[in-house]
ROFIPA-912640 format. One line per field, with one value per residue (C-alpha): y, z, x; residue number from 1. Coordinates in Angstrom, 3 decimals, decimal comma, m for minus. Each point is the difference from the previous one (the first is absolute). Layout:
<martors>
y [Y	...];
z [Z	...];
x [X	...];
k [NUM	...];
</martors>
This chain:
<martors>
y [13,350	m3,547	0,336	2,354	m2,206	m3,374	2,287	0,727	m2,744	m1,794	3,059	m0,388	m4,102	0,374	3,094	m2,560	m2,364	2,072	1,066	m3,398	m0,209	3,027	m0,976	3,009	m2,088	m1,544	3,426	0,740	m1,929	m0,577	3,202	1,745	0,659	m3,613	m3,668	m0,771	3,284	0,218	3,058	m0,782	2,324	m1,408	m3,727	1,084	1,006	m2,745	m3,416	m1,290	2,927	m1,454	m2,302	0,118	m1,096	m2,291	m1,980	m0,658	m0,249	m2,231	m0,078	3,259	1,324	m2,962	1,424	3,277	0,117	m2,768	0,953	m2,462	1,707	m1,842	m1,300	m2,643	1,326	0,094	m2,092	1,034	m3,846	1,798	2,319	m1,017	m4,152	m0,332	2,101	m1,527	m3,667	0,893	1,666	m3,243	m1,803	2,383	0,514	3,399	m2,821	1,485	3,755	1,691	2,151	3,146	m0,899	0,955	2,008	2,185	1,867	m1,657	3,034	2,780	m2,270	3,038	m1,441	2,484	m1,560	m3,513	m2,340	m1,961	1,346	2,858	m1,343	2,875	m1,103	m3,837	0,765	1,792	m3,025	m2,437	2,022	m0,600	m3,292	m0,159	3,619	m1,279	m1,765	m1,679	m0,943	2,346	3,045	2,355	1,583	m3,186	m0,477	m3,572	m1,072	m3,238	1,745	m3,453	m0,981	2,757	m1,518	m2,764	0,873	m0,361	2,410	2,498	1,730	3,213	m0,867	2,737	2,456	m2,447	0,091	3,900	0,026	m2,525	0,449	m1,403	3,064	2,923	m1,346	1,551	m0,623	2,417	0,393	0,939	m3,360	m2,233	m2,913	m2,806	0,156	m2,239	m1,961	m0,257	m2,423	m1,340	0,038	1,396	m2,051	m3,443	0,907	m3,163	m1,503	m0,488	m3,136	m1,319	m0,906	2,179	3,356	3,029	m0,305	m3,679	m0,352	m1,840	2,655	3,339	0,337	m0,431	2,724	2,234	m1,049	2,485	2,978	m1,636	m2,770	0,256	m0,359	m2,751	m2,069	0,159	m1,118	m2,871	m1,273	0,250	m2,505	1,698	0,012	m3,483	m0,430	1,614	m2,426	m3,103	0,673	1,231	2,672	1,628	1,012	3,521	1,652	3,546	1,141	m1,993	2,643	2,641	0,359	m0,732	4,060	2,178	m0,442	2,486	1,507	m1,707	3,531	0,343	m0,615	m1,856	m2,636	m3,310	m0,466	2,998	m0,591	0,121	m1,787	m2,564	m3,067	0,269	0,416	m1,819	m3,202	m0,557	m0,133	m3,076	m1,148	0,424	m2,123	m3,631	m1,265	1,309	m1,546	m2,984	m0,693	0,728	m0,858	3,712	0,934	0,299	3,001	2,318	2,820	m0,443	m0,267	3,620	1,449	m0,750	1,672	3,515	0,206	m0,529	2,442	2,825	m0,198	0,984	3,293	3,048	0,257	m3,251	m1,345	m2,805	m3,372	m1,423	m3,698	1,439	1,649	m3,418	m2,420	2,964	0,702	m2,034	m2,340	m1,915	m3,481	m3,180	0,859	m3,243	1,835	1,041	3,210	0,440	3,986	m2,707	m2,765	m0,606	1,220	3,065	0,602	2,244	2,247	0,347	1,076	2,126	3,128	0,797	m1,795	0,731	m2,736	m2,260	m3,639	m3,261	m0,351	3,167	m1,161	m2,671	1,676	1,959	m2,652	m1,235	m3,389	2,593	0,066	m3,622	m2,892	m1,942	3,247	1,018	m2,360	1,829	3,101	m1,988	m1,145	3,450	1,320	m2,763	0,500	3,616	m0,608	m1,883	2,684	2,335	m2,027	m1,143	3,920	2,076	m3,010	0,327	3,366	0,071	m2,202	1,529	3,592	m1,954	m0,844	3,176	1,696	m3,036	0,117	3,859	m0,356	m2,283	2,401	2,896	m1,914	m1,087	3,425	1,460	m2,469	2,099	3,323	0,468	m1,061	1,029	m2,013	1,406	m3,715	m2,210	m4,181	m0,084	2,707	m1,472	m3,036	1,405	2,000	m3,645	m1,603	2,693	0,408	m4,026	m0,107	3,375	m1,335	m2,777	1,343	1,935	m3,331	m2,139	2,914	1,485	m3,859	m0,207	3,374	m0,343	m3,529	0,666	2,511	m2,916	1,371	m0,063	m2,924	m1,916	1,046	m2,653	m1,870	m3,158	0,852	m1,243	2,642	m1,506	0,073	3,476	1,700	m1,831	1,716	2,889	0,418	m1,305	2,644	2,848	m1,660	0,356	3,546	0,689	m2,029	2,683	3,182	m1,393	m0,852	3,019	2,290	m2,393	1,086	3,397	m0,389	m1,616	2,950	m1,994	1,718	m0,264	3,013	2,182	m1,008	0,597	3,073	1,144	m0,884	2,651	2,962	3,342	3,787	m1,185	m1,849	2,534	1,804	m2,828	m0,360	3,071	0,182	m3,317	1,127	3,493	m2,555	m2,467	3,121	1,270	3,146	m1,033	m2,525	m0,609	m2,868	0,094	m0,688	m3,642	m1,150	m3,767	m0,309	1,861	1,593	m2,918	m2,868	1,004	0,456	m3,894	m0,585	1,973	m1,848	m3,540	0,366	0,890	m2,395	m3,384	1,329	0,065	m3,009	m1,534	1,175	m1,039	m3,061	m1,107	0,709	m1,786	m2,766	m0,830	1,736	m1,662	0,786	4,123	m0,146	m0,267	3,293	1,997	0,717	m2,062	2,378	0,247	m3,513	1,313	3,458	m1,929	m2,279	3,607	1,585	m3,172	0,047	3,201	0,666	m2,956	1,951	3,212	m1,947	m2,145	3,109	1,816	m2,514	0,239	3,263	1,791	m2,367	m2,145	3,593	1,204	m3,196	m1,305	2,617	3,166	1,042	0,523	m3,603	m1,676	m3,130	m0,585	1,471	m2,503	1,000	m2,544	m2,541	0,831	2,641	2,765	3,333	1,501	2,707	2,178	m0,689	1,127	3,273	0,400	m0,858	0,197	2,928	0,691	m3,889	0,632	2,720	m1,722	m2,940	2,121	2,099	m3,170	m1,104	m3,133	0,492	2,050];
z [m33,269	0,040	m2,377	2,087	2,459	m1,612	m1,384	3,841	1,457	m3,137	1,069	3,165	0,145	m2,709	2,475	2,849	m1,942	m0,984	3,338	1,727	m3,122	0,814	3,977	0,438	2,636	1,668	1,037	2,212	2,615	m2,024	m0,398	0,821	3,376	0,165	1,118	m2,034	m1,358	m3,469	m2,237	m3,534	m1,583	0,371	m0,565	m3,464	m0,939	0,626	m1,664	1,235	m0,849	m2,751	2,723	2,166	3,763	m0,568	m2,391	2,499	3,180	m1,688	2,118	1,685	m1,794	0,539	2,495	1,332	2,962	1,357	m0,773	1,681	2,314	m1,596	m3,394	m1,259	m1,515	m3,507	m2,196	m2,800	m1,146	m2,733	m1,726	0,801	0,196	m1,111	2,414	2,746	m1,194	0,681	2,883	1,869	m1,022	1,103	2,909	0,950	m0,595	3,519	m0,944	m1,759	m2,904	1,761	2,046	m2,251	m2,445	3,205	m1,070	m3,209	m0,158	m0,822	m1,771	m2,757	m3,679	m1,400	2,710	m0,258	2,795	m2,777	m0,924	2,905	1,825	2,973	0,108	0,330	2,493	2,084	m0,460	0,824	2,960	2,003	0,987	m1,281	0,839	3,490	1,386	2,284	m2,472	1,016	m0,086	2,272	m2,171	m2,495	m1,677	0,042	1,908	1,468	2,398	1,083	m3,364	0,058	3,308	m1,777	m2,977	m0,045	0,851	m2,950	m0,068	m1,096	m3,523	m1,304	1,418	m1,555	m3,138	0,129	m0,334	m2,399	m3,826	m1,227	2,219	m0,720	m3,583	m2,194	m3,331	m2,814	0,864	3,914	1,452	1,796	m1,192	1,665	2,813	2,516	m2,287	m2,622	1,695	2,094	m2,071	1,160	0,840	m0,067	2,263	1,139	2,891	m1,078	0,425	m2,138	m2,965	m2,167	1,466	m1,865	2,989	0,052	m0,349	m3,317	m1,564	1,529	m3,076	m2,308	2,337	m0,519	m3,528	m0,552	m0,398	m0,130	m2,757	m1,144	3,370	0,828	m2,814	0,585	3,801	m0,883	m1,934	2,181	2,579	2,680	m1,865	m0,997	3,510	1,519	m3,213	1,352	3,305	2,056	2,117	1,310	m3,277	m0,147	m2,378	m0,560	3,253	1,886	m1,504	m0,759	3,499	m0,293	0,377	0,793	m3,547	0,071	m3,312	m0,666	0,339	3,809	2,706	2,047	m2,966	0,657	m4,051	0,215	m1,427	3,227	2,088	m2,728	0,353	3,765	0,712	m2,938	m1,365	2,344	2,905	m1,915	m1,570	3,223	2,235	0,993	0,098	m3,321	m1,575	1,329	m0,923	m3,322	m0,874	m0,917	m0,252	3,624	0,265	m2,426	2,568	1,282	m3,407	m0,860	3,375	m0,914	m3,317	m1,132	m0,853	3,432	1,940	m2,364	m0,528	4,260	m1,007	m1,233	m3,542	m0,922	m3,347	0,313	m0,961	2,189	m0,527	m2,716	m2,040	m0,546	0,479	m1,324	1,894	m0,805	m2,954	2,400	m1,716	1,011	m0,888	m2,272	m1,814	m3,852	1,013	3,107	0,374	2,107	m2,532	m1,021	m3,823	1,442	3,596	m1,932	m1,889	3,752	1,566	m2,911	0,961	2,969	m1,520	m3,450	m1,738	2,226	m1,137	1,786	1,681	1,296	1,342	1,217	2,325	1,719	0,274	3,220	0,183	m0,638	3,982	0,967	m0,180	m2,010	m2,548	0,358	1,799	m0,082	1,058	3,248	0,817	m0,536	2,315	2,498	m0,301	0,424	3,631	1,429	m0,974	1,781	2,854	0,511	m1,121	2,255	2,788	m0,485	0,629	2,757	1,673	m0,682	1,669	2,991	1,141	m0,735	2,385	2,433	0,062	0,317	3,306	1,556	m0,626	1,897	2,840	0,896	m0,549	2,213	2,284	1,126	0,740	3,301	m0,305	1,431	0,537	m1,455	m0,230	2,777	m0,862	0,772	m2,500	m2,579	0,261	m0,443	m3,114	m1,424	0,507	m0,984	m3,581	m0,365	0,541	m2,270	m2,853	0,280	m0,343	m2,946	m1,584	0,796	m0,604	m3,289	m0,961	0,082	m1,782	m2,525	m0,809	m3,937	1,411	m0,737	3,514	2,177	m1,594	0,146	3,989	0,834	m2,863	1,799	2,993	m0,279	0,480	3,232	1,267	m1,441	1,823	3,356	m0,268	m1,146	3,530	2,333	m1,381	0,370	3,820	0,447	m1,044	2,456	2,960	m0,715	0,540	2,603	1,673	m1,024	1,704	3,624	m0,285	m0,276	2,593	3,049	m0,926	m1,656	m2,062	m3,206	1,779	m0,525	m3,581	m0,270	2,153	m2,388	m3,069	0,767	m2,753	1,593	m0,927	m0,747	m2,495	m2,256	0,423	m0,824	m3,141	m1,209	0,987	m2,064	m3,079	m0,009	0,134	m2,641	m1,966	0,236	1,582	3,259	0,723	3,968	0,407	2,573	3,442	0,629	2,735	0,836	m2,718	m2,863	m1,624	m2,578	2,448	1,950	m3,271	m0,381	3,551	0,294	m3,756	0,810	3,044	m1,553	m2,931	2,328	1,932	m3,646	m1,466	3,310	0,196	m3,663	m0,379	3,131	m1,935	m2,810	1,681	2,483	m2,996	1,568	3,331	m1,092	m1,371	2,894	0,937	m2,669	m3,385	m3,224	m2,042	2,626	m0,923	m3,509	1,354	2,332	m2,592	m2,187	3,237	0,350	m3,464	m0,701	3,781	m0,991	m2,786	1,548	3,045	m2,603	m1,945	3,139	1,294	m3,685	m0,903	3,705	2,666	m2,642	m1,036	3,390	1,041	m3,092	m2,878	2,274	m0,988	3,676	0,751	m3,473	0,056	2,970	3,768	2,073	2,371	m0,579	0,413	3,427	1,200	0,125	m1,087	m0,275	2,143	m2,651	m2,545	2,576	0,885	m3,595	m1,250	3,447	1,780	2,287	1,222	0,583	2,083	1,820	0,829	0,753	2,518	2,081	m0,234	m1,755	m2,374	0,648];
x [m50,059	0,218	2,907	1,883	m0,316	1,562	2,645	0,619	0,138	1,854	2,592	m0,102	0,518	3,084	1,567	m0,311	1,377	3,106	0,261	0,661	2,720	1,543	0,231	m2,492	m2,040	3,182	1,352	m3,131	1,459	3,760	0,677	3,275	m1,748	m0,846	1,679	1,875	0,275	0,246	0,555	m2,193	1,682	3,138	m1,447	m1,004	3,049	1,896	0,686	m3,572	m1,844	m1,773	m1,950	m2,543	0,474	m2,073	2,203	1,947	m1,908	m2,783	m3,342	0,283	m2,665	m2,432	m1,811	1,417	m2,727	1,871	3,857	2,151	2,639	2,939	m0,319	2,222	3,526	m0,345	1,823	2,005	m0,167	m2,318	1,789	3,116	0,277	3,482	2,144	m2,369	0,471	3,549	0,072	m1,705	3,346	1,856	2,067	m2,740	m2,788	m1,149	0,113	m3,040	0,158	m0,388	2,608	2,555	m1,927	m1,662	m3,073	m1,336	m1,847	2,571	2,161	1,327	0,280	2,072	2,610	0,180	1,931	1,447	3,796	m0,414	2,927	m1,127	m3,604	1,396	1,939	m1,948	m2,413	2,003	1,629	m3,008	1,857	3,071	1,345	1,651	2,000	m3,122	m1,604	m3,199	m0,690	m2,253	m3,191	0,061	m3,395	m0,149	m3,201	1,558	2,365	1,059	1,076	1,925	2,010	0,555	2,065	3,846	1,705	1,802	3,432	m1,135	m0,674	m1,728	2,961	2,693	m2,078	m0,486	4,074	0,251	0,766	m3,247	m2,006	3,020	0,034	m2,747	m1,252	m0,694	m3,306	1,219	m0,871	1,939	2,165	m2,225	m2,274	m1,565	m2,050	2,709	1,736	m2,385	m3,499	m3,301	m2,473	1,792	2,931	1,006	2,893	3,479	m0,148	m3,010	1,445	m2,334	1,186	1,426	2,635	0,739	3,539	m0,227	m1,904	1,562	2,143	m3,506	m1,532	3,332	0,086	m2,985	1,779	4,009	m0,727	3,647	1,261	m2,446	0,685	3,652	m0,571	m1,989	2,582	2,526	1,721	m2,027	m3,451	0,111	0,798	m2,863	m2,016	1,428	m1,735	2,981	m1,258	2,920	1,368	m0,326	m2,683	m0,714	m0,791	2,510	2,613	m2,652	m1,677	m4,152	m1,173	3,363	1,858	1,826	2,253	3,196	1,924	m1,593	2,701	m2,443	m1,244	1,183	0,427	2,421	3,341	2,255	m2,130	m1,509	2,653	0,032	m3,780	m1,709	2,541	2,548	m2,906	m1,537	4,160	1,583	m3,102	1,645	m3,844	m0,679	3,577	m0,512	m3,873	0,047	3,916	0,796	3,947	1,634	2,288	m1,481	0,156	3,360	1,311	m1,898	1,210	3,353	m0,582	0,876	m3,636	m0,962	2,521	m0,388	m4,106	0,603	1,119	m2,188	0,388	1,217	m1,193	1,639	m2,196	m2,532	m2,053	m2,264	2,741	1,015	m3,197	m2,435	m2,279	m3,315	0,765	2,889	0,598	2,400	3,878	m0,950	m3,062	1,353	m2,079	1,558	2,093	2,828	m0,047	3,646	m0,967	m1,070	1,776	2,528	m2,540	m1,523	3,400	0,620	m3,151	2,889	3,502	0,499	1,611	m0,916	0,859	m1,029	2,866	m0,598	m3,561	1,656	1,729	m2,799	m2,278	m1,417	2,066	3,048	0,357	m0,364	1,951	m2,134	0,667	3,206	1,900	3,212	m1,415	m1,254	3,394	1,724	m2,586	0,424	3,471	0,114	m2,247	2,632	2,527	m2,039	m0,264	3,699	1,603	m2,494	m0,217	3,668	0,455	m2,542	2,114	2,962	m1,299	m1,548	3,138	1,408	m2,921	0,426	3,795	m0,362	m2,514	2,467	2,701	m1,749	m1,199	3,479	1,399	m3,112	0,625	3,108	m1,737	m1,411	m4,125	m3,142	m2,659	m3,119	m2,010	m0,499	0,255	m3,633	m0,847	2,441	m1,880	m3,762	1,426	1,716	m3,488	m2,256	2,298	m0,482	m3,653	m0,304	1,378	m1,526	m3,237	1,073	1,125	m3,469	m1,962	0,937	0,409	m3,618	m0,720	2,796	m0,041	0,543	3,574	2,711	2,066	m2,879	m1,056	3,121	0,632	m3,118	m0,745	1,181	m3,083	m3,255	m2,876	m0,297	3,144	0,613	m3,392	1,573	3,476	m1,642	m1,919	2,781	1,751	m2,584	m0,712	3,993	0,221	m3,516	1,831	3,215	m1,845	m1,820	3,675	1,026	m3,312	0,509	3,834	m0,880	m2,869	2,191	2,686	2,793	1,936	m2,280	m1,552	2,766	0,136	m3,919	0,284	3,056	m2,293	m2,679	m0,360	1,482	0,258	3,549	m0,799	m1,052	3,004	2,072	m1,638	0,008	4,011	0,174	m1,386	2,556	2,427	m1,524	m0,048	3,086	m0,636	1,927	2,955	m1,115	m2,313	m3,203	0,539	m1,337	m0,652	m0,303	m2,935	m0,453	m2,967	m0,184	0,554	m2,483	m2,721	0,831	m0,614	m3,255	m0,821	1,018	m2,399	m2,883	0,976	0,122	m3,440	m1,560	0,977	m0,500	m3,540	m0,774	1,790	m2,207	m3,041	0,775	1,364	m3,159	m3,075	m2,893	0,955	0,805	m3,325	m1,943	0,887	0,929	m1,905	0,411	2,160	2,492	1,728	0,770	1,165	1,977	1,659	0,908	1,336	2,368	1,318	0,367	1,445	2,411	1,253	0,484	2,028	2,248	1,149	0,784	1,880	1,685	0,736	0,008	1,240	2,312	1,539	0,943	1,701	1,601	0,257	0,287	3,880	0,321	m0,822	0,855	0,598	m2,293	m0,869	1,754	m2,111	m2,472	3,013	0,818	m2,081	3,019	1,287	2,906	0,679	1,485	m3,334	m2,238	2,056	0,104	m3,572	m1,844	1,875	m2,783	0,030	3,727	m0,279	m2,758	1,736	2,904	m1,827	m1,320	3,321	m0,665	3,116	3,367];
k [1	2	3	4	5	6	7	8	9	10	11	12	13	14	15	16	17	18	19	20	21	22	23	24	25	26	27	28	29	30	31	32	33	34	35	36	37	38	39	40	41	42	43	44	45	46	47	48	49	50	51	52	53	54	55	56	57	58	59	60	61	62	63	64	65	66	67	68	69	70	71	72	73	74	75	76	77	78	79	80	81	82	83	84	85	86	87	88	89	90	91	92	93	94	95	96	97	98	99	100	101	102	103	104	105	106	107	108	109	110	111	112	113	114	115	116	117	118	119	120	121	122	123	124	125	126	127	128	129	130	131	132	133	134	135	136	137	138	139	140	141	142	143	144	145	146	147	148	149	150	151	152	153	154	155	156	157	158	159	160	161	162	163	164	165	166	167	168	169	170	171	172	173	174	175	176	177	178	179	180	181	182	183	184	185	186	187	188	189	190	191	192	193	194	195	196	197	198	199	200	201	202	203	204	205	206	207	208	209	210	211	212	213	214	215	216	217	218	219	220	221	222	223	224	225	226	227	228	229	230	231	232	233	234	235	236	237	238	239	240	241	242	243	244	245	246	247	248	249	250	251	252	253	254	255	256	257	258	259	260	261	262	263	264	265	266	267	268	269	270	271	272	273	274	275	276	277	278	279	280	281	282	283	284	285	286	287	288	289	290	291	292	293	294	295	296	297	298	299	300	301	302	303	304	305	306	307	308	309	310	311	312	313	314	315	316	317	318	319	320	321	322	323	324	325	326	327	328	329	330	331	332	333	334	335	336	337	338	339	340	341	342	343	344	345	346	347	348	349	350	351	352	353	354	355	356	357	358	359	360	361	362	363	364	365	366	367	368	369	370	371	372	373	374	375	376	377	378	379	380	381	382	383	384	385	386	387	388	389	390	391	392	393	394	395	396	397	398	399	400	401	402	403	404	405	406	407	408	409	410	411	412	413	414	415	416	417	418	419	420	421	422	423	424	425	426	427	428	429	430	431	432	433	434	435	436	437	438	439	440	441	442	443	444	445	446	447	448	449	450	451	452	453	454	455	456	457	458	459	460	461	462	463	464	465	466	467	468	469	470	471	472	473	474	475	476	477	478	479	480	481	482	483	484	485	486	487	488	489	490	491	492	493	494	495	496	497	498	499	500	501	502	503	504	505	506	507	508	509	510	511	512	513	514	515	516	517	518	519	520	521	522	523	524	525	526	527	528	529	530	531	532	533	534	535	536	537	538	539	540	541	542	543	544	545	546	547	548	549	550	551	552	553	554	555	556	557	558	559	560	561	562	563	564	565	566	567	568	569	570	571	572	573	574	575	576	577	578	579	580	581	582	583	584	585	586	587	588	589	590	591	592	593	594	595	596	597	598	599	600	601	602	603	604	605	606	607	608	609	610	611	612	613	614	615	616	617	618	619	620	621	622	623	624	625	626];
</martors>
């Protein structure tokens, strides 16, 4: 009996003993039912099945009659020293372990993080999946941590499109993930000088899986660049992109072959700051714009030769290099992948000093030459037709002269048309000036005005044409005889019929022209347009012209609607004036070479029986004409 009864309790003391082991006692109150909950069954299968909780949260089992509430997190300092010496010089010194791994307890180890590029992601998502740099439903603990990291540019998305995610390799995982390029544990800032991401080590980090590549860069003009310390030579992700590297063949990839020499070299060959600083060539991007290269590389399908074609693309070496694809022992062998045959002379002549002076110098001249030319035939011939069109005005007005006129302007309106067509172009003149500084014409018409004086002719103009329709309104107001004209300038039923008699004859389906009257259907669309035109532009200029004042009654966004509504409103006024109003009073074969109306404010009586019958009779009935 006595037997039996050591055997027990040696049983029962080794089954208590495997019990704590196996977390047995812990699930009492830990159970899946408990808080935390956890689901043992789950805990043993996973990476730290093979412990006890215990190993982990030491003490708990000291005295389980007096369980503390909250034990201290446990440390995986024991187990796992190394990743966590890292982590602490890390830039996630302040994260914990589980706040990136989540539940240590179901961590599956048939699917490791490491080279799961999905996993990773969704990992690292938790703060770098937005553009806020947070993200609602986090796990991090320290919520205010959180607040304070800088904010992303959607990241994981731009990595999730990238060539390194899309890519896969044979065993179905992707190119390089998260901690390829960036490391686990010891992520550090891209700016301590021991980071995967430094710039002086970026091509290393690449290097990994592009060693050929790599090794070519760091030999390079622009890798021994980036070695001597100068920072704004580019490395890999400076043409690249950092996450969304995207497949040479995609449209959208900056490294694609149409848009490489615009949006990778010339952006750093064609920047004054950058020539100047670091004593690079001047003119490189002129020279290539001038190019064949250039002009056919802007149509689809070109495969015509961009910068790398002839600098490579990664090994690119000084002209004076022996190595170099442009040195003058192997310039010809370059040319030749397009130009069979090519000879140096022929690379000569395609070179980028081909187009300058300093090049070519007779080439320079010829073109300077040929400007002058230009200048002297067509300013020639300009001349030569203005006085053709001026003599041919003169002409008409002194053979109109002898017809019987009627007046259809009064001085007074004459006048307000004279000043509102100053002060109109005018505007168009300072304002585009400012818009389209780089447009030589609009340039040239105030390049000899300061800012200052420009911005003050700019407004006396835009208070002129305000002060004209306000002339105008008290004219029609006091019942001069701008109310006729206003009162002749309303839309009518007549109208419509007009118009649709108009286009029968524009089409050639009837010989008789609509009945005008005094105004047509399309003088009056300017009139109607040219009203609300001036009220807009009045309305926004004002805003933009007094902000801070505007602002006190009138939202934030409104100044920036208000400078869009101006410019674009601009537009739509200038090439009215253009091709509507400058059609029916110059280039109108009825009117050709001009509407001396706007000389003298009359009419022929004969034109307006002709082209405004209705007027005629009108007139004719209140005896105002025999």
């Amino acid at each position: 009996m006595k037997k039996f009864l050591g055997l027990a309790a040696v049983f029962l003391c080794a089954t208590f003993a495997l019990s704590v082991r196996a977390g047995v006692d812990c699930t009492e109150c830990h159970g899946e039912d408990g808080e935390p909950a956890i689901n043992i069954s789950v805990f043993q299968k996973s990476v730290h099945g093979d412990l006890s909780c215990t190993d982990c949260h030491v003490g708990a089992d000291k005295d389980m009659d007096n369980h503390p509430d909250n034990l201290k997190k446990p440390s995986c300092t024991d187990c796992h020293e190394d990743q966590v010496e890292s982590k602490q010089h890390s830039v996630h010194k302040d994260l914990s372990c589980t706040d990136c791994h989540g539940d240590i307890h179901t961590l599956d180890p048939d699917k490791p993080i490491e080279g799961n590029a999905k996993r990773i992601t969704a990992m690292c998502g938790k703060c770098h999946a937005g553009p806020s740099g947070t993200k609602k439903g986090n796990s991090f603990s320290d919520l205010d941590l959180v607040k304070k990291l800088p904010p992303t540019r959607d990241i994981i998305k731009q990595y999730h499109q990238s060539a390194h995610y899309l890519k896969k390799n044979k065993d179905g995982s992707s190119a390089a993930t998260c901690a390829d390029c960036h490391g686990s544990h010891d992520i550090l800032s891209k700016t301590n000088p021991k980071s995967t991401i430094y710039k002086l080590n970026i091509s290393h980090t690449c290097g990994q899986c592009h060693k050929k590549i790599a090794k070519e860069y760091d030999r390079s003009i622009h890798g021994k660049a980036v070695q001597q310390g100068w920072d704004e030579s580019p490395s890999c992700v400076d043409c690249h992109n950092s996450h969304l590297i995207l497949s040479v063949d995609s449209p959208e990839a900056l490294t694609n072959k149409r848009r490489l020499s615009e949006k990778i070299c010339l952006s750093c060959h064609e920047d004054q700051r950058l020539i100047q600083r670091y004593s690079l060539v001047d003119s490189i991007g002129s020279s290539y714009h001038d190019s064949y290269h250039s002009m056919a590389n802007e149509r689809k399908g070109s495969k015509a030769a961009t910068c790398i074609d002839c600098h490579t693309t990664h090994d690119i070496l000084k002209p004076s290099n022996p190595n170099s694809s442009v040195n003058p022992a192997h310039v010809a062998h370059t040319c030749s992948q397009c130009h069979k045959g090519a000879t140096e002379k022929f690379a000569l002549s395609y070179d980028h000093k081909s187009s300058l002076k300093s090049g070519n110098i007779i080439n320079y001249y010829v073109r300077i030459s040929y400007i002058w030319l230009i200048l002297m035939v067509i300013g020639g011939m300009f001349l030569h037709n203005m006085l053709i069109y001026i003599s041919s005005i003169i002409r008409r007005y002194r053979e109109r002269n002898k017809e019987k006129l009627f007046p259809r302007l009064t001085k007074g309106q004459m006048i307000l048309h004279g000043v509102n067509f100053l002060a109109f172009f005018t505007l168009v003149a300072t304002g585009f000036s400012l818009r389209f500084s780089d447009v030589p014409v609009l340039h040239m018409l105030t390049v000899w005005l300061s800012e200052g004086t420009r911005a003050l002719i700019h407004r006396i103009a835009g208070v002129t044409m305000i002060l004209i329709f306000g002339v105008h309104f008290f004219r029609i107001a006091t019942g001069h005889s701008d109310r006729g004209v206003f009162l002749s300038m309303l839309p009518r039923l007549k109208d419509i019929r007009d118009f649709k008699d108009n286009m029968k004859y524009l089409f050639l389906r009837t010989e008789k022209r609509p009945n005008y009257g005094k105004t047509t259907y399309a003088e009056k669309m300017e009139y109607l347009a040219l009203l609300w035109g001036t009220l807009v532009m009045a309305l926004t200029g004002l805003i933009l012209w007094f902000p801070t004042e505007a602002l006190r009654f009138l939202p934030a966004w409104s100044i920036k609607v208000a400078e869009t509504v101006h410019f674009y409103e601009a537009i739509l006024a200038t090439m009215a004036i253009f091709f509507w109003h400058f059609f029916f009073v110059i280039l109108n074969p009825d009117v050709y070479p001009l509407d001396l109306t706007v000389v003298d404010g009359k009419m022929p009586i004969e034109e307006i029986k002709e082209h405004r019958p209705d007027w005629y009779e009108e007139l004719k009935e209140k005896g105002k004409i025999d």
